[in-house]
C-alpha positions as a Markdown table, in Angstrom:
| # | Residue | x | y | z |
|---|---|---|---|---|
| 1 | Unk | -1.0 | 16.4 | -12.4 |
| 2 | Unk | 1.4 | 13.8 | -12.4 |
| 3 | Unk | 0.3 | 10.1 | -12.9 |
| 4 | Unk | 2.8 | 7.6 | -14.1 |
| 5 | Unk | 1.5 | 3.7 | -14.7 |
| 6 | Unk | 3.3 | 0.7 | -14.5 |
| 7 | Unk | 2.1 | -3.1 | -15.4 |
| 8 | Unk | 2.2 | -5.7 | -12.7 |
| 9 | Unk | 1.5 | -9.1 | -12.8 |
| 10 | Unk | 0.3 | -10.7 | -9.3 |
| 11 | Unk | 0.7 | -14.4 | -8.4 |
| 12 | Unk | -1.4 | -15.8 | -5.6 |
| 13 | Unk | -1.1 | -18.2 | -4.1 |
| 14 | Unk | -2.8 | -21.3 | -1.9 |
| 15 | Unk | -1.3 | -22.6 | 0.8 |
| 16 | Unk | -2.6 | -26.2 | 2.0 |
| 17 | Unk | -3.7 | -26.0 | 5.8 |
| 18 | Unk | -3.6 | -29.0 | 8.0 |
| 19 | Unk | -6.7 | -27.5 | 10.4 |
| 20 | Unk | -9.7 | -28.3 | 11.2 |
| 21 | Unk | -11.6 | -24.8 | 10.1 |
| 22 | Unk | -9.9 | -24.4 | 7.0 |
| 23 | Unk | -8.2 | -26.3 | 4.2 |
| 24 | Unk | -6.5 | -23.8 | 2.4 |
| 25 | Unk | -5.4 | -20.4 | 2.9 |
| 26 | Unk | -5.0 | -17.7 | -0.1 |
| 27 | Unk | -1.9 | -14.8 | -0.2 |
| 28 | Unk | -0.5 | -13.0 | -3.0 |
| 29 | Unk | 2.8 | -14.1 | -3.4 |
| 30 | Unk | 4.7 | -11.7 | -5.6 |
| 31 | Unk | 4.2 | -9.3 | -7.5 |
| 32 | Unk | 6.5 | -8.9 | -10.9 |
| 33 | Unk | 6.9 | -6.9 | -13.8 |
| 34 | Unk | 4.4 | -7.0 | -16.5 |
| 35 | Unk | 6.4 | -8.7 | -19.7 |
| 36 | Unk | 5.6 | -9.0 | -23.6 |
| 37 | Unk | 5.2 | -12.7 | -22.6 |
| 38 | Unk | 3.0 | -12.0 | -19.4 |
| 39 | Unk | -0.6 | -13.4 | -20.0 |
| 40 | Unk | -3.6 | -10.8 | -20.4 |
| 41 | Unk | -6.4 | -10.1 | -17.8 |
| 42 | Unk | -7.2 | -13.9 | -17.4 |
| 43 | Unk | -5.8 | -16.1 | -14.0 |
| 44 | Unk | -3.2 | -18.9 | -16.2 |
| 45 | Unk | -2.3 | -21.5 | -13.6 |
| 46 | Unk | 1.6 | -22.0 | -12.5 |
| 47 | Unk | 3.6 | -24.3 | -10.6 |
| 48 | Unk | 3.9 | -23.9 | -7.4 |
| 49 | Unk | 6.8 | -25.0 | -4.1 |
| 50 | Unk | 5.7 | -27.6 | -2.0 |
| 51 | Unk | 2.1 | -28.2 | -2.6 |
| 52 | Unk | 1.4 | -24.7 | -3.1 |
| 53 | Unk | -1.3 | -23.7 | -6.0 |
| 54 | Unk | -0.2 | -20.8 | -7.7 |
| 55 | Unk | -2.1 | -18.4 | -10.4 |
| 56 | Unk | -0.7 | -15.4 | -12.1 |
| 57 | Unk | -2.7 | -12.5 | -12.6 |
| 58 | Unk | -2.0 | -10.2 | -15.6 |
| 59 | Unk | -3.3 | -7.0 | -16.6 |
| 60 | Unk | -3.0 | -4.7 | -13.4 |
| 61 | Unk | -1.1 | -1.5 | -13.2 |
| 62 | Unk | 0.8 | 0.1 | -10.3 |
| 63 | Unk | -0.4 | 3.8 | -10.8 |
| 64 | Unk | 1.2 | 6.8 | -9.1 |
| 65 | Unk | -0.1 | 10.2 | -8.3 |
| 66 | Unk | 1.3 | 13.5 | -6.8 |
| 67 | Unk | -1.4 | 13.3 | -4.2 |
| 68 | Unk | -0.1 | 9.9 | -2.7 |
| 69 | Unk | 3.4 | 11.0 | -2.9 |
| 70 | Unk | 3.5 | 11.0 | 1.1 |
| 71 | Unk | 2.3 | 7.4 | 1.2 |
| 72 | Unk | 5.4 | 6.3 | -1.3 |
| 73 | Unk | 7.8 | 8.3 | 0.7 |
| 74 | Unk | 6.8 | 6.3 | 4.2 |
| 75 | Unk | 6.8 | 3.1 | 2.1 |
| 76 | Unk | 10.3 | 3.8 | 0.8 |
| 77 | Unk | 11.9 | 4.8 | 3.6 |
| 78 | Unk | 10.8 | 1.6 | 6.2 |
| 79 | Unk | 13.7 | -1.1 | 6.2 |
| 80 | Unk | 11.4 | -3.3 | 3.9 |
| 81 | Unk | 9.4 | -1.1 | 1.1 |
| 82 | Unk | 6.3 | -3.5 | 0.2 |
| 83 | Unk | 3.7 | -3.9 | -2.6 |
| 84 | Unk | 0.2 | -4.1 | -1.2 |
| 85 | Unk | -2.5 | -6.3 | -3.2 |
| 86 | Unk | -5.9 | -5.1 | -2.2 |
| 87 | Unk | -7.7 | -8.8 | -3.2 |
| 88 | Unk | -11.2 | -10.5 | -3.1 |
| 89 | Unk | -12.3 | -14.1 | -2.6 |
| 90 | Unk | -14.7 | -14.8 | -5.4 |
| 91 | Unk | -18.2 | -16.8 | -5.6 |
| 92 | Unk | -18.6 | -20.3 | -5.0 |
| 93 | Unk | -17.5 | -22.5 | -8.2 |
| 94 | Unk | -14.6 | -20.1 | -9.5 |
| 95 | Unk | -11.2 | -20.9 | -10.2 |
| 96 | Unk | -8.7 | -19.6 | -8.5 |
| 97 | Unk | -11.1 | -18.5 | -5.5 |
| 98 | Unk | -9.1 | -15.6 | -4.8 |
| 99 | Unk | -8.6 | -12.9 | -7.4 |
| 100 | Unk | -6.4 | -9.4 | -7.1 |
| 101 | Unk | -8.2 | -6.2 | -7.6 |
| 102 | Unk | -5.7 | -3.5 | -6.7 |
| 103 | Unk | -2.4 | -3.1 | -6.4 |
| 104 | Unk | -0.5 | 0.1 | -4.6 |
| 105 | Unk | 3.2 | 1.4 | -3.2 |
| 106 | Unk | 1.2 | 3.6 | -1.0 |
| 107 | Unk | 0.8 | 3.5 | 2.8 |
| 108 | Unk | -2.3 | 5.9 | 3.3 |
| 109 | Unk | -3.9 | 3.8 | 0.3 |
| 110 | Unk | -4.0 | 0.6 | 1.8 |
| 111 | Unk | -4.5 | 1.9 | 5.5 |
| 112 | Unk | -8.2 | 3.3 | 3.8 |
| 113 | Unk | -8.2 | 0.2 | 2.3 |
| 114 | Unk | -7.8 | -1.7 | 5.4 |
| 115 | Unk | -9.9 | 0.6 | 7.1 |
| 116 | Unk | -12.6 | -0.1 | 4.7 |
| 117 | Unk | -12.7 | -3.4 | 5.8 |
| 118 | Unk | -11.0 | -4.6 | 2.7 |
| 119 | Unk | -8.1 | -7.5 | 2.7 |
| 120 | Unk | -4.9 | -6.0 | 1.8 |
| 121 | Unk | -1.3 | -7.8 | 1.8 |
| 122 | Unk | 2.1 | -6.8 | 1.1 |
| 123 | Unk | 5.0 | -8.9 | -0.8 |
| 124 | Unk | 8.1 | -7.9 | -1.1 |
| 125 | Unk | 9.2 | -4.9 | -3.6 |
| 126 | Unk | 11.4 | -5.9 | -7.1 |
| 127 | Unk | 14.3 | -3.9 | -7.3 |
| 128 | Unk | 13.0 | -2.6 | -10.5 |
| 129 | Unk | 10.3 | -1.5 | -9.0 |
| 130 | Unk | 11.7 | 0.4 | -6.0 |
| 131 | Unk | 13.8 | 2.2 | -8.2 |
| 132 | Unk | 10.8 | 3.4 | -10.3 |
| 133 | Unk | 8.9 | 4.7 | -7.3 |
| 134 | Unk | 12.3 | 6.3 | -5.4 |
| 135 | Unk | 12.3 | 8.2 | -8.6 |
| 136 | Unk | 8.6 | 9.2 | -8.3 |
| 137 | Unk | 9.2 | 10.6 | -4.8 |
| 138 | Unk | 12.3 | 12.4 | -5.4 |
| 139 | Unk | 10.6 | 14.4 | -8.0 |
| 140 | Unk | 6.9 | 15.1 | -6.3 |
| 141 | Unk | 7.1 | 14.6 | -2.8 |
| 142 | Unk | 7.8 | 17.8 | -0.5 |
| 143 | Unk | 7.2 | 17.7 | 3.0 |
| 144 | Unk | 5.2 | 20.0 | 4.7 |
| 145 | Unk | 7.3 | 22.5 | 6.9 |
| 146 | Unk | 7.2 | 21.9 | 10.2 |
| 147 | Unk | 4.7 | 24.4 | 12.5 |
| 148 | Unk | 5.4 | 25.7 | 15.7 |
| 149 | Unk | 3.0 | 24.3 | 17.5 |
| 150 | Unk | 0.3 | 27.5 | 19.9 |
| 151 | Unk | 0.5 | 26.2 | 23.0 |
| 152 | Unk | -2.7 | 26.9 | 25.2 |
| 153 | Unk | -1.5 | 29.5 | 27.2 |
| 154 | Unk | -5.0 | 30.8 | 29.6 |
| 155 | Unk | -2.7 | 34.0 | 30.0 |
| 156 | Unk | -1.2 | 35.3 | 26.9 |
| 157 | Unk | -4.1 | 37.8 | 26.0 |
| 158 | Unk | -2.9 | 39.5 | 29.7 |
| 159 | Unk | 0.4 | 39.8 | 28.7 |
| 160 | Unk | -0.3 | 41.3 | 25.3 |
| 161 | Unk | -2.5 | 43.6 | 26.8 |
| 162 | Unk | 0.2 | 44.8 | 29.5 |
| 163 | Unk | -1.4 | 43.2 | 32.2 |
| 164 | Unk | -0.2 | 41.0 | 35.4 |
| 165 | Unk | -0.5 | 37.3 | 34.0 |
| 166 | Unk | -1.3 | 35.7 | 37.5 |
| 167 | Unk | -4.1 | 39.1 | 37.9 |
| 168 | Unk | -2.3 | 39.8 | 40.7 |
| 169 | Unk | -2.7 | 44.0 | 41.8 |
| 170 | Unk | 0.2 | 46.2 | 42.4 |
């Protein structure tokens, strides 16, 4: 089976609100090649644009299987291929509040995601990245061939058997 891994960093970010149910509102904003220089596991705080807090996540991998390869291929080939952070709002008292947990290429995963009733997001693919994963799919993704479709015909066993289809006598 085919698996390849790739390190990711993720940086999420808070954006400030001006509402009266919430304050703050927490995205991922990118999410970037793992480097030599790229923090471990732990959140390390960054600068962010106009009032926005931002944290970088290190330690997360980008993993692709054989099995997913039809999920890659649909990502791939829409006008804007996406990285999708599966992430989690954390206990009262923690800092950053909001903390990645998965990252995928793959369609079908974050649909179950989504379907699961977790909070998934998509930021824009790197380059290097989409080039990595275009590889993937051009070496392990085979469509399935297409399948004439059995119509439900009430009168195709008559007409095997020789009969009149409408049951009309002669």
């Amino acid at each position: 089976m085919t698996t390849l891994r790739q390190g990711v960093d993720v940086l999420m970010e808070c954006v400030p609100l001006t509402s009266r149910w919430a304050s703050e509102r927490w995205q991922p904003a990118a999410v970037v090649l793992d480097t030599a220089s790229s923090p471990k596991p732990g959140p390390t705080r960054e600068s962010g644009e106009g009032g926005r807090e931002q944290w970088r996540f290190g330690g997360l991998e980008i993993e692709l299987h054989r099995s997913e390869a039809e999920g890659y291929f649909l990502n791939m080939t829409s006008p804007d291929p996406r990285v999708f952070v599966m992430w989690r709002m954390s206990e009262e008292g923690v800092s950053p509040p909001a903390h990645p947990v998965i990252v995928t290429v793959s369609y079908n995963e974050a649909a179950r995601f989504m379907d699961g009733g977790e909070q998934v997001d998509g930021v824009p693919m790197i380059p290097a990245l989409a080039h990595w994963v275009r590889a993937f799919v051009a070496d392990n993704y085979k469509p399935e061939p297409r399948r004439k479709a059995a119509r439900n015909d009430p009168f195709a066993a008559d007409r095997a058997a020789g009969g009149d289809p409408g049951g009309r006598r002669r």
